[in-house]
C-alpha positions as CSV (number, residue, x, y, z in Angstrom):
1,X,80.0,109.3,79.9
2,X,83.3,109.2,77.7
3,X,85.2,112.6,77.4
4,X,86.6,113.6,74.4
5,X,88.7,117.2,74.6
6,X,88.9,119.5,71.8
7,X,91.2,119.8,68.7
8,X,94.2,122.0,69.6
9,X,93.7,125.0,67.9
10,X,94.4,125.8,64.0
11,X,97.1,126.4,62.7
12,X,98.0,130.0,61.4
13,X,100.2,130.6,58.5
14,X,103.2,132.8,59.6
15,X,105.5,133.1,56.8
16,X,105.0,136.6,54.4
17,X,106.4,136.9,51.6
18,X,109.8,138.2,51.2
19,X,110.9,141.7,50.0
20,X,112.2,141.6,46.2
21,X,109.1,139.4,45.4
22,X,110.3,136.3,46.8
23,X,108.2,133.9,47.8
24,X,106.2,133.0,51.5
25,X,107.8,130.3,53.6
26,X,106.4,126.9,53.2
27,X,103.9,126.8,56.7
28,X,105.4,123.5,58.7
29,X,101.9,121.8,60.0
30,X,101.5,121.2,63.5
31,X,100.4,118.3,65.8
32,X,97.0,119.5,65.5
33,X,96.5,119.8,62.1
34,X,97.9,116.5,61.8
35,X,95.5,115.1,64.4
36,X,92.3,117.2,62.8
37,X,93.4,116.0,59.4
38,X,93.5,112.1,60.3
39,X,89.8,112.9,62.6
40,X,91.8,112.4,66.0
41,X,90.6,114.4,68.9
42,X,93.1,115.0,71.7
43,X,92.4,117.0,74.8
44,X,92.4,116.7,78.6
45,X,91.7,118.8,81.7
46,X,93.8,119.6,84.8
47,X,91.7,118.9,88.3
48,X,93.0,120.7,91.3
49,X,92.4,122.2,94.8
50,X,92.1,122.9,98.0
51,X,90.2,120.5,100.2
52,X,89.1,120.7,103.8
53,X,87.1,118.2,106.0
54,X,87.1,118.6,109.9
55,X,88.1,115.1,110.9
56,X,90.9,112.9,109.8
57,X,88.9,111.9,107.1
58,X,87.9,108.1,107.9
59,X,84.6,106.2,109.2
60,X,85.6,104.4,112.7
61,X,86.1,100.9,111.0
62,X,89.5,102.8,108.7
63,X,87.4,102.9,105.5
64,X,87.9,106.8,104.0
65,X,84.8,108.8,104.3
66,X,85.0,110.8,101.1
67,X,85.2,109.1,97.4
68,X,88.7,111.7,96.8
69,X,89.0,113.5,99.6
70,X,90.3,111.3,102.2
71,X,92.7,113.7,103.8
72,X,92.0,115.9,106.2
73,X,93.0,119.7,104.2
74,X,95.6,120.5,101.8
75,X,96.5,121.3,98.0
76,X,96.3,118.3,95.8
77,X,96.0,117.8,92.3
78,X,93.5,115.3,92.1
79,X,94.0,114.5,88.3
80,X,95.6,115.6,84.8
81,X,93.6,113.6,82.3
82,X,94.2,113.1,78.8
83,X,92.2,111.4,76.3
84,X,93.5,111.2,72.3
85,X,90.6,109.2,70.1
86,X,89.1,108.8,67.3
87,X,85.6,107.2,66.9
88,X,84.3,107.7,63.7
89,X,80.4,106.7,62.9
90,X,80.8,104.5,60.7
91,X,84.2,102.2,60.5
92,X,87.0,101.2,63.6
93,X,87.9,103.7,65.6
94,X,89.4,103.9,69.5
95,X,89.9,105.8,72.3
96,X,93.0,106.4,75.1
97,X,92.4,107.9,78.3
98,X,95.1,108.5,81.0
99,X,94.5,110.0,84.6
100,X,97.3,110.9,86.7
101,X,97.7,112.5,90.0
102,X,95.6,111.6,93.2
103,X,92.6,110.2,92.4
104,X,93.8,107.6,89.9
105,X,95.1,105.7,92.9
106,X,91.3,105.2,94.4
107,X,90.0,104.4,90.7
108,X,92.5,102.2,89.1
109,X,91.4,98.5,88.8
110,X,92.1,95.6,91.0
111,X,94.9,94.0,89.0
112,X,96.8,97.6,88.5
113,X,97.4,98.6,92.5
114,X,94.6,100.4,92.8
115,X,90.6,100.9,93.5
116,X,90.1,99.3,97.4
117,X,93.6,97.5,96.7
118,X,95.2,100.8,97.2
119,X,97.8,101.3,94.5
120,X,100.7,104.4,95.0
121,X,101.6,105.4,91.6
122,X,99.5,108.2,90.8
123,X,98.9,106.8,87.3
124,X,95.6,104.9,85.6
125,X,94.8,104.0,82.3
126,X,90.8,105.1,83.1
127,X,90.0,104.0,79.4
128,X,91.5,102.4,76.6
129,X,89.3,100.6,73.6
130,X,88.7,99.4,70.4
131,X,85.5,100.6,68.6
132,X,83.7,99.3,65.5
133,X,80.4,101.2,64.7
134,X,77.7,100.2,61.6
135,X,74.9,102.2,61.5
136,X,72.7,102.0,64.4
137,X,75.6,99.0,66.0
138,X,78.7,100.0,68.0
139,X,81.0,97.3,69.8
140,X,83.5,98.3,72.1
141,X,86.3,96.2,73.1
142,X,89.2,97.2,76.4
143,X,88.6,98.9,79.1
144,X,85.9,101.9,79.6
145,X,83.9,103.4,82.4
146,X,80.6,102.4,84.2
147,X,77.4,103.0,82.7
148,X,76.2,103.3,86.6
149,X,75.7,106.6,88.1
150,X,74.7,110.4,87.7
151,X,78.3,111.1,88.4
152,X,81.4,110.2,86.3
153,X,85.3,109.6,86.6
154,X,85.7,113.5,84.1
155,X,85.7,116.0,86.6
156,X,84.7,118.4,83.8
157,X,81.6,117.1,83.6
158,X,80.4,116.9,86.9
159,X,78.1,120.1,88.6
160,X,79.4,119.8,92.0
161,X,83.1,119.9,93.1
162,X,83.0,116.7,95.7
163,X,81.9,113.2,94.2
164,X,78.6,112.4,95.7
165,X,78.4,109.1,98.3
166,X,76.7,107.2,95.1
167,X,79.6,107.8,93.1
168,X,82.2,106.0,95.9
169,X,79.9,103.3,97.5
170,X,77.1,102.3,95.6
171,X,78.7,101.8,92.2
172,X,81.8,100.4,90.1
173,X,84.4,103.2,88.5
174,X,84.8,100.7,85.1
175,X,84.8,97.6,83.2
176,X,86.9,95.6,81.2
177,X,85.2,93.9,78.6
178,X,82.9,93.9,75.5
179,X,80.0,96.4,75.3
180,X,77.7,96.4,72.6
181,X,74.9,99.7,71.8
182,X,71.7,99.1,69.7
183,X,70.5,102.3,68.5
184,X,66.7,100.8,68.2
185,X,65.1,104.6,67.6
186,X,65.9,108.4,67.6
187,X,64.9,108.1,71.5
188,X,66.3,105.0,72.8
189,X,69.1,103.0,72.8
190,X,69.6,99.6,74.1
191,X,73.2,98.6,75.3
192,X,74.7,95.1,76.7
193,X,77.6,93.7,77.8
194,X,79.9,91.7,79.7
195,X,83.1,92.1,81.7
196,X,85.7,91.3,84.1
197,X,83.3,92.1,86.8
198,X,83.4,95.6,89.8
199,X,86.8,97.6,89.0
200,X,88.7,94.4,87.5
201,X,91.1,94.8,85.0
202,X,92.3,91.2,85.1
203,X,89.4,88.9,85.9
204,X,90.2,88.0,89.8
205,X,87.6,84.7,89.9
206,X,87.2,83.6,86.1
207,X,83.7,84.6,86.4
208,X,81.7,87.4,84.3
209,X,79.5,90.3,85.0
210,X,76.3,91.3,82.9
211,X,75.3,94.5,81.9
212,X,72.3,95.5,80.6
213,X,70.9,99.0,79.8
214,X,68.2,101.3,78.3
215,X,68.4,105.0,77.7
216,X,65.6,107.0,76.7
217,X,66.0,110.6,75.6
218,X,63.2,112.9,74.2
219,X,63.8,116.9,74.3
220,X,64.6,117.9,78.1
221,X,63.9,114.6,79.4
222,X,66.3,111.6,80.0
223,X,66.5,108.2,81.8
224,X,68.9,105.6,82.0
225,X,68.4,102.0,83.7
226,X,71.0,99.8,83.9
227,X,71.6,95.9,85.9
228,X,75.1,94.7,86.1
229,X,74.7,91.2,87.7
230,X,77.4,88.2,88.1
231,X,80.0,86.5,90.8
232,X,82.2,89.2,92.6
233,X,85.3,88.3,95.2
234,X,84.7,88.1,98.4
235,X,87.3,86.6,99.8
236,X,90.9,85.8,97.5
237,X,89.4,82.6,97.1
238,X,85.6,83.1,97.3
239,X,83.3,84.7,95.2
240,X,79.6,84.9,95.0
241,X,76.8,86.8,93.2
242,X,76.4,90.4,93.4
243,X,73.7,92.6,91.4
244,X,73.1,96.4,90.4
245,X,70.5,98.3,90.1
246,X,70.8,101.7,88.8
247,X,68.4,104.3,87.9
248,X,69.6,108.1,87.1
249,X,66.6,110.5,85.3
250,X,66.7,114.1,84.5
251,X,64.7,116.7,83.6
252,X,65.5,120.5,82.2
253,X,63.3,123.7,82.0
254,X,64.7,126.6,81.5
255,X,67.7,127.3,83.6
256,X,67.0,124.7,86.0
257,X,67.9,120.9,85.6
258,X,66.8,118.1,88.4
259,X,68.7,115.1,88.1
260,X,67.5,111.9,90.5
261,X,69.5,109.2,90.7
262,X,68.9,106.0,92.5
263,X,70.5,102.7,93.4
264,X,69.8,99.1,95.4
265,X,72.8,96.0,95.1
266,X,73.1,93.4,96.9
267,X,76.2,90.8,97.4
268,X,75.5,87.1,98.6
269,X,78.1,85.2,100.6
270,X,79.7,88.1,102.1
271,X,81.7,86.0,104.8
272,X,83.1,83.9,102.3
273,X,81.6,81.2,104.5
274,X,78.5,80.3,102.1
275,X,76.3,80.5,104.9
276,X,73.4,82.7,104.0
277,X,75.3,85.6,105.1
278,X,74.1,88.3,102.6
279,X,75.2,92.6,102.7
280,X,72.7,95.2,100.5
281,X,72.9,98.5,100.1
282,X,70.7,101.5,98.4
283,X,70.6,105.0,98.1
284,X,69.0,108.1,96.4
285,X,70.6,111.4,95.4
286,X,68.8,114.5,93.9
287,X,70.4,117.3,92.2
288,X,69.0,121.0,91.5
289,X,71.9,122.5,88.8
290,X,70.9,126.2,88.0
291,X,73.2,128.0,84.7
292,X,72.3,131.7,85.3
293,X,75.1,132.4,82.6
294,X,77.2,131.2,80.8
295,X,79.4,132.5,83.5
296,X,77.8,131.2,86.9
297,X,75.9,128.0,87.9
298,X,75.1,126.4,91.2
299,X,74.0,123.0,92.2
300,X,72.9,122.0,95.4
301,X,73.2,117.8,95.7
302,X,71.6,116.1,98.7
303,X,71.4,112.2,99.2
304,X,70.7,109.4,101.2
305,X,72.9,105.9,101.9
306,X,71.5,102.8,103.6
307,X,74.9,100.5,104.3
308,X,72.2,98.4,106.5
309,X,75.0,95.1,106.8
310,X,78.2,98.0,106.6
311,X,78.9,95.7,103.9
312,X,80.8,99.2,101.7
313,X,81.7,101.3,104.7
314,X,82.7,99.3,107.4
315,X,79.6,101.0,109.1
316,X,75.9,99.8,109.7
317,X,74.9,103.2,109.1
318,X,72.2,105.7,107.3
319,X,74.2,108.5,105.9
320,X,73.2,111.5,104.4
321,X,75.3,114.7,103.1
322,X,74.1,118.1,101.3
323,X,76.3,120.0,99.1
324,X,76.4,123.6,97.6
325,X,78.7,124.3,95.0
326,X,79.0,127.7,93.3
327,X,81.0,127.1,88.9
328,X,82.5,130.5,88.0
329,X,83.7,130.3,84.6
330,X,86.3,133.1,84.9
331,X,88.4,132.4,81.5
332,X,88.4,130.2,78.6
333,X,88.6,126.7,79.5
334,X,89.2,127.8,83.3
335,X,86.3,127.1,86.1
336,X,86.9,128.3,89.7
337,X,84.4,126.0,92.0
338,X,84.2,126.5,95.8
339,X,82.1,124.0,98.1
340,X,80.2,123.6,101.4
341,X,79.7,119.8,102.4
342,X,77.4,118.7,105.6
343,X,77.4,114.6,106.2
344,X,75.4,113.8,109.0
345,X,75.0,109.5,110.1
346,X,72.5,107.8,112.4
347,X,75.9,106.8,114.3
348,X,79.4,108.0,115.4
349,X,81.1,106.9,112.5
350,X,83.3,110.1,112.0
351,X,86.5,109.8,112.9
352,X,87.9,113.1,113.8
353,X,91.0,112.7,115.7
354,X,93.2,109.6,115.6
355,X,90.4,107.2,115.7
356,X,90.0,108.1,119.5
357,X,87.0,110.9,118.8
358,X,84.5,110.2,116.7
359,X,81.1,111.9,115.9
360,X,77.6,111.9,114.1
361,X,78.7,114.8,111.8
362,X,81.3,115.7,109.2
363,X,81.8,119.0,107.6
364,X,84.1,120.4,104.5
365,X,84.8,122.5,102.1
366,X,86.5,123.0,99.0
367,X,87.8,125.2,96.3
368,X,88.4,123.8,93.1
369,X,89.8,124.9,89.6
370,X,89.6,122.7,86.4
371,X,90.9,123.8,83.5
372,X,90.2,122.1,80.0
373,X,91.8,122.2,76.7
């Protein structure tokens, strides 16, 4: 789930040698043949587009109804990431990853302004970690993204243009911490963990969070299982247990890959009041991504929420949303992605003008270009 951009390109030799015999100019080296010569990747991508939802945006209790999309229509540059690393096999190695622009407001840790805190500087440090691998051992130490989910934080390596209600509600962005992979076989690797806790840079209760995880990968078929479990705030001076469970499996044949992903968490306490008051929440999502070229792919996403105690939306609602998005790859490093969203909920939870009209259906679209290098 960690991106890592490519080398900037070689570097070219431009001096000839003079008339009279004299000899070539000395070639200066470049920042990337510095950077390829020490093993350093650097490389980033550039997220932006048009979005357009029919409503203001926001579920009747204020919270936003779209993970990055909580405005109604508009340009936006939603990020420009960069990531400079170097993670060698064998030996210490670490990796830097910066997101600016719109969306690192909504995933930036509690602690930095941001995540459901609400930060306004358009800035996040999304990763930043020490790494020491040994053979079939690697430790990470800092701050690095979720193992939770089908979706990720890169918007490069996502099939559909909108993040999927999983991505926003079900699950955490990141973790600060120490994570620890066990490569036990060719197939499968065992990873564990613990952190800070849900989206906390600095710890906000003194209490850590568990994670525990087992991928399994043999030719075109995958699976990932993963439990975070510990105390999570509930109130500034409360907190109480909370545990993940995430499941995300995929399959490939031919041209077609079908992705499932599922979760089920549940928080205790959620008053603050210690009273047996207790929110969960679940959900499945199920992708069909088709590459007809190496120049066109769709993917059609649909999925189901159950916020049964409104515990993550500020609704006690069953919500459900279909997608289409069409990937042209029209350049080198360039993808042009338009989008047709439908959420529908078992209540009125859409707010579609001013908080004053609200309905059981949302729709939107989108055009999106990313462009990597």
């Amino acid at each position: 789930m960690m991106f890592a951009g490519a080398l900037a390109a070689p570097f070219v030799a431009s001096g000839a040698e003079a008339p009279g015999g004299a000899g070539a100019h000395s070639p200066t080296p470049t920042i990337g043949d510095m950077l390829k010569a020490s093993d350093v990747s650097f490389g980033g991508y550039i997220d932006t587009s048009y979005d357009y939802v029919d409503g203001d945006g926001f579920f009747s209790s204020g919270v936003a109804n779209r993970v990055f999309e909580s405005e109604p229509s508009g340009f936006f540059l939603h990020q420009a990431a960069f990531v400079l690393s170097k993670l060698p096999a064998e030996g210490v190695g670490g990796m830097v990853n910066i997101t600016a622009g719109k969306d690192a407001d909504i995933i930036a840790a509690a602690g930095t302004g941001g995540a459901v805190y609400a930060g306004d500087d358009n800035f996040d440090v999304t990763q930043a970690f020490l790494q020491y691998a040994s053979g079939p051992v690697t430790v990470m130490a800092g701050k690095f993204v979720t193992m939770s989910g089908a979706e990720v934080i890169n918007s490069t390596a996502n099939a559909n243009a909108s993040r999927s209600i999983l991505f926003g509600y079900a699950i955490p962005f990141g973790h600060t911490g120490v994570r620890t992979s066990f490569k036990l076989a060719d197939s499968f690797t065992l990873v564990a963990g613990v952190n800070n806790g849900w989206d906390q840079q600095s710890d906000g209760n003194d209490q850590k969070t568990g994670e525990l995880c087992g991928l399994f990968s043999s030719g075109p078929v995958a699976v990932g299982a993963v439990v975070y479990a510990g105390q999570e705030p509930v109130t500034a001076t409360v907190s109480d247990d909370r545990m993940l469970v995430d499941v995300v499996a995929s399959v490939t044949a031919g041209m077609a890959t079908i992705v499932l992903n599922a979760d089920w968490a549940e928080q205790k306490n959620t008053d603050g009041l210690d009273i047996g008051t207790d929110a969960t929440w679940s959900g499945l999502a199920g992708y069909l991504n088709l590459k007809f070229s190496d120049t066109f792919a769709t993917s059609v996403r649909a999925e189901y929420f159950d916020d049964e105690d409104g515990y993550r939306t500020g609704v006690v609602q069953k919500w459900k949303e279909v997608t289409l998005t069409t990937n042209f790859a029209v350049a080198d490093g360039l993808n042009i992605m338009p989008e047709l969203r439908y959420d529908k909920s078992d209540q009125s939870s859409f707010s579609k003008s001013l908080g004053t009209e609200f309905d059981d259906t949302q729709l939107g679209a989108m055009i999106k270009a990313i462009y990597k290098f």
